[in-house]
N, C-alpha and C positions, 0 to 999 in steps of 0.2 A: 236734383237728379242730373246724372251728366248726360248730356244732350249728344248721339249718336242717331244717325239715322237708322231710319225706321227698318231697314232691309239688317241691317247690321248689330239692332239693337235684338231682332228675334234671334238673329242668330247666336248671340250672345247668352239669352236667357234658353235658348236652345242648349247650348255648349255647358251653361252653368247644371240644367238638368244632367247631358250625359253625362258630367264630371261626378258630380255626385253620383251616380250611378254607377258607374264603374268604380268608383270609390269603395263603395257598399258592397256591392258581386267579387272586387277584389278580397275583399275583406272574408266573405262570406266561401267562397270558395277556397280555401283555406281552413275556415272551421272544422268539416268534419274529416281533416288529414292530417292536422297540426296535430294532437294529441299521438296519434297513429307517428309520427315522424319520432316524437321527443320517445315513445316508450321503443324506439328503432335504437336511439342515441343511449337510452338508459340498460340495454341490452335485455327487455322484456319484462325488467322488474315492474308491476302497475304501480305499488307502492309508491318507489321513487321517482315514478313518472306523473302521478297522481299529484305530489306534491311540485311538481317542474310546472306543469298545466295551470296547475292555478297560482305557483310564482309568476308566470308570463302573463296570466289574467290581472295581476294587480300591476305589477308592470308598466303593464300596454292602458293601462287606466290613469294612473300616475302621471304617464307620459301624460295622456291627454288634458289632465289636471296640470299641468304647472305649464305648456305649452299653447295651448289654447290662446289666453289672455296674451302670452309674446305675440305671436302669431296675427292674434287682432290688431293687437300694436302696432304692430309692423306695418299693415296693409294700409292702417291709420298713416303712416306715413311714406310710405313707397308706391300706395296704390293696390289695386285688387290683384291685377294681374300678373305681376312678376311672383306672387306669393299662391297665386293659384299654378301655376306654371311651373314654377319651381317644385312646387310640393308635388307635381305630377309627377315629375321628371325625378324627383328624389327617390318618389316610392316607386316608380317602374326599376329602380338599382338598385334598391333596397331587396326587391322581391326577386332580384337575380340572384342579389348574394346569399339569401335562403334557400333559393333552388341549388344551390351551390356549396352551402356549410360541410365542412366537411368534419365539425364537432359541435355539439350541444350547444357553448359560446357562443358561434357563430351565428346560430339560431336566435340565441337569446338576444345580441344584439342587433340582429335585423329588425327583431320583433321590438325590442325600443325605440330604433330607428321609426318603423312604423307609427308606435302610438304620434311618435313628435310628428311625420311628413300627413297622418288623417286628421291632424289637428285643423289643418287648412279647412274644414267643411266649414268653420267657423265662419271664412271670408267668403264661401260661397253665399251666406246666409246674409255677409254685412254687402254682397254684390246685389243681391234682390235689394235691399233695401234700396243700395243708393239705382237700381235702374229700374224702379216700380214707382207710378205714383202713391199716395198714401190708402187710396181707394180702393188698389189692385193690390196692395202686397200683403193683405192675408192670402188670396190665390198664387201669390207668387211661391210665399211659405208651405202652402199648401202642395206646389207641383214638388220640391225638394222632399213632401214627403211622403207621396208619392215617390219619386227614387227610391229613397231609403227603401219603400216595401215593395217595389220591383227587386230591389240587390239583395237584400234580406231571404227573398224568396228563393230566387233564379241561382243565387250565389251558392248555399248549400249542396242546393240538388245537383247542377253542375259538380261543383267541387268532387263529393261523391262518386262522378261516375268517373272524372278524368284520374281520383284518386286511384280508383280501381283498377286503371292500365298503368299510371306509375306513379307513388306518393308526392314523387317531387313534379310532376305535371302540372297540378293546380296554380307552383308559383311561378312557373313559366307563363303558363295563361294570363295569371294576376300581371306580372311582371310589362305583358306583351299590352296588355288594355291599357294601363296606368300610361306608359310609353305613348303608343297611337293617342292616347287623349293629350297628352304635350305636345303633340305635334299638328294635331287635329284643334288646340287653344291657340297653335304660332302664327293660323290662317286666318282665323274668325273672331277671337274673342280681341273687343277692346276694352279701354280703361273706362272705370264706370264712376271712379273717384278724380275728379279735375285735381289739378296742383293748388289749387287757392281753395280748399278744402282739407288740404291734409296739414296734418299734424306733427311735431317734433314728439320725436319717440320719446318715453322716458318710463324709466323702470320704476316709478312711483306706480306709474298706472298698470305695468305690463307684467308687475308680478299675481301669482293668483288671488292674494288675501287685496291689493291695492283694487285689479277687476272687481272684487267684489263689492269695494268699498262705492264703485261707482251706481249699483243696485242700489242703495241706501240713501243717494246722494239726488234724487229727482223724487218728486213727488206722486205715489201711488205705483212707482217703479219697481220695489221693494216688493210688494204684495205681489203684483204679476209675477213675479222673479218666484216668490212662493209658490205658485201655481204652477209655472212652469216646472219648479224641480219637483213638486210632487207627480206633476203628471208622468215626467223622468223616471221617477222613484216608482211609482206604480208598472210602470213598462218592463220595468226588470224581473218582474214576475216569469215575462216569456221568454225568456231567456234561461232564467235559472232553473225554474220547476216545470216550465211548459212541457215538454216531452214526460219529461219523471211522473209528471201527473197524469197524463191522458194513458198512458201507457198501466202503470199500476190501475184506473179506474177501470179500463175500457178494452185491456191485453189488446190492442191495436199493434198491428207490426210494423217495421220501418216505412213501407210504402205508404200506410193510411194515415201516418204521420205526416210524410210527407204531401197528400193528398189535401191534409187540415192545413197545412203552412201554407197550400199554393193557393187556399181558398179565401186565407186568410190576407194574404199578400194584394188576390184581387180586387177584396173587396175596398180594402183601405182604401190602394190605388185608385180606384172609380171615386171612393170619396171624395180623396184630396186633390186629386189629379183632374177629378171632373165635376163634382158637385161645390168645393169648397169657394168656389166663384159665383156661382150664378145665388146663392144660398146668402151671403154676406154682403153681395151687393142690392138684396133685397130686403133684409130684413137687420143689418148691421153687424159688427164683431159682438156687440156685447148679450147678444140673443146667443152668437152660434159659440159664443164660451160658454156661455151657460147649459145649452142644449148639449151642444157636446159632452158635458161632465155629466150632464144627467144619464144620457146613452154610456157613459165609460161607465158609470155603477149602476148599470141597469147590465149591461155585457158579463162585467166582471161576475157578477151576483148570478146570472145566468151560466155562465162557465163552474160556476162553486157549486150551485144547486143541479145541475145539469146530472138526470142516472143513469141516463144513457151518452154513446157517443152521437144519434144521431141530433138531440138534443141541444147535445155541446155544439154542433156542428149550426144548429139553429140559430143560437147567443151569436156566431158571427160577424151579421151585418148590423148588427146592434152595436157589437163592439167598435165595426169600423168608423160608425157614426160619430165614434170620439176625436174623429181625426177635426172637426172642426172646432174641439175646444185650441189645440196647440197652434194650431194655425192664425187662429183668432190672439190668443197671447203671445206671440210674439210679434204680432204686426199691430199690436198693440205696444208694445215696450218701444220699439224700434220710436215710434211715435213723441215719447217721454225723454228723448235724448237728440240731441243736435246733431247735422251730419256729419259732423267730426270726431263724434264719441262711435258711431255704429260700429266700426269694427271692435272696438274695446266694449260694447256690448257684448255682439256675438263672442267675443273671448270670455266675458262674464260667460254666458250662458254655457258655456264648452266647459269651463269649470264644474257649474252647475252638474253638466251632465255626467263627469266625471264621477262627481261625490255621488251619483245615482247609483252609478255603476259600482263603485266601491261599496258602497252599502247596503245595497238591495239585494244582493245575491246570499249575504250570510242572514237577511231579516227573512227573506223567503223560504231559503230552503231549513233554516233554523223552525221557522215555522211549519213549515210540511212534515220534517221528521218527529216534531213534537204532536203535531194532532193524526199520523198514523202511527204510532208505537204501538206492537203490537202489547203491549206489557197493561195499555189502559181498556177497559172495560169497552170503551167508545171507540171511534172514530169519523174521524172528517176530513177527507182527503181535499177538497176543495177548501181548505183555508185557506189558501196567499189567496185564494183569486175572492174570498171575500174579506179579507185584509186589505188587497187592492180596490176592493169596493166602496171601504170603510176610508181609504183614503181619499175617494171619490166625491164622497159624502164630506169631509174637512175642508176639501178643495171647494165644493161647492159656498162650503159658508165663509170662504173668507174669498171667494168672488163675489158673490154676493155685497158683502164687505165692500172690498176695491172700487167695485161698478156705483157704489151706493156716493160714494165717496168724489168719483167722477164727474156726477153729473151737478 
């Protein structure tokens, strides 16, 4: 762990929370305008705006698949900082020249731009490692996700409303945060990776199929690696169908949506932000992976079953309690690899997350449209969320598995 003082080391893991944060709210404010911009450029046709939306979803996914692993690379050999810094400073310009596109293209390539510059969360994740002891960096993991479900939340709703005075507002605002936090990194944040630590870069390790080769390459690494992209895989449920679903069950209107998202954003938060420390350092990671996975399919299953909304609204804090399986697996993996390999982990894992992304969104909503068709005698609108349940349940037996294996 590199040795900073005590005054400069909080503020460091201070800076690495708001980075991710603003990361995430950047991102998130943007969601519900982006679509709205591209069918502005498509001159109204939904059609072929319909299809632009989900070209820039694979995209901005891609990006984050093949750049990630460089990315970690990188930091493996220049340090945390300059690559957390940069990537600020890239997407605060990036998100100018989207406020600024004055065609489609211009769009589209901001928007690639981006996937490469949020790659960086990567190094945020291999900065916890190298400036947590082993003891503290499931809570370290834990406060990042935390972020995530503060930006996730706050990000939307925002977006929304500044959408609503001018479309191109949101990436002015994005633009303005990303900036302030490069500048607000050039006071406080220092290097958490020493020079007799790092590594010569090399594109064996830094391409995606090479990052992954190193999941494979430690023992019982592999298995967590399993776990982690299912839990990945599973999370994409809320993204793809979460609204399409509560909405078809429950005729909730935009506000009571957004009502469930903020409640859902809190609770995580108080999870991982506050429980996932005092929980792990009592009772170990390999309790709260487990527990956690039992909560993730006890939530999901509760969301599927659920005939009401206030019901669904119940499943919540069940759900959030999932937040200490991931926290626990990755401050677990971290552990499985020398400090010279973390950032080419977290690049593993950013791959990982990528392929979630890419494929969970056609396994979910493939799934939703096939068990409400109105054409079958039946229906069960809550299938992904008890597919994600089912996943819950797979993930459990090959923890179980991993941990068996451990000890």
């Amino acid at each position: 762990m590199a040795k900073t003082k005590p005054g400069k080391s909080k503020h460091a893991l201070l800076f690495i929370f708001i980075t991710v944060l603003l990361d995430i709210l950047a991102l998130g404010l943007i969601i519900p305008i982006l679509p709205k911009l591209i069918l502005n450029f498509m001159a109204g046709n939904s059609g072929q705006a319909a299809y632009m939306v989900g070209l820039f979803g694979t995209v901005w996914a891609l990006m984050q698949f093949f750049a990630s692993p460089i990315i970690g690379s990188l930091s493996d050999r220049f340090g945390r900082r300059p690559i957390i810094l940069l990537s600020n400073l890239g997407t605060g310009i990036d998100y100018i020249v989207m406020a600024i596109a004055p065609t489609i293209g211009w769009l589209f390539g901001g928007r690639i731009v981006s996937g490469i510059t949020t790659s960086s969360i990567s190094t945020a994740f291999a900065y916890i490692a190298d400036s947590t002891t082993p003891q503290k960096r499931a809570a370290g993991f834990g406060m990042i996700g935390a972020a995530f479900s503060v930006g996730f939340v706050l990000g939307p709703t925002l977006g929304g409303i500044l959408g609503g005075v001018d479309p191109r507002l949101p990436f002015w605002v994005a633009a303005g945060l990303s900036l302030a936090n490069f500048f607000y990194g050039l006071l406080v944040l220092p290097e958490s990776l020493p020079k007799s630590r790092r590594v010569n870069f090399s594109w064996k390790n830094a391409n995606p199929v090479g990052s992954l080769v190193l999941l494979k390459s430690h023992r019982d690494l592999f298995g967590l690696a399993g776990i982690y992209f299912t839990n990945m895989l599973a999370h994409v449920v809320f993204s793809s169908v979460f609204v399409l679903c509560v909405l078809y069950r429950y005729n909730w209107d935009s506000q009571m949506v957004g009502y469930c998202l903020a409640i859902v954003g809190i609770c995580t938060g108080i999870v991982q932000g506050g429980l996932v420390r005092p929980f792990v350092k009592r009772f170990g990671e390999h309790k709260a992976l487990l527990i956690g996975i039992f909560f993730g399919m006890l939530g999901f299953a509760g969301f599927g079953l659920a005939p009401t909304g206030t019901l669904f609204l119940c499943s919540i804090p069940l759900m959030a309690l999932w937040g200490f399986s991931n926290a626990a697996t990755q401050s677990m993996m971290t552990k499985h690899v020398s400090h010279k390999e973390q950032g080419q982990l977290q690049g593993a894992n950013g791959s990982l997350r990528a392929i979630a992304e890419l494929v969970g969104p056609m396994l979910f909503t493939v799934t939703y449209a096939f068990f409400i068709d109105p054409t079958h005698s039946w229906q069960l609108p809550g299938s992904p969320f008890f597919l994600a349940s089912l996943l819950m349940v797979l993930n459990g037996l090959l923890a179980l598995f991993v941990l068996r294996r451990e000890r």
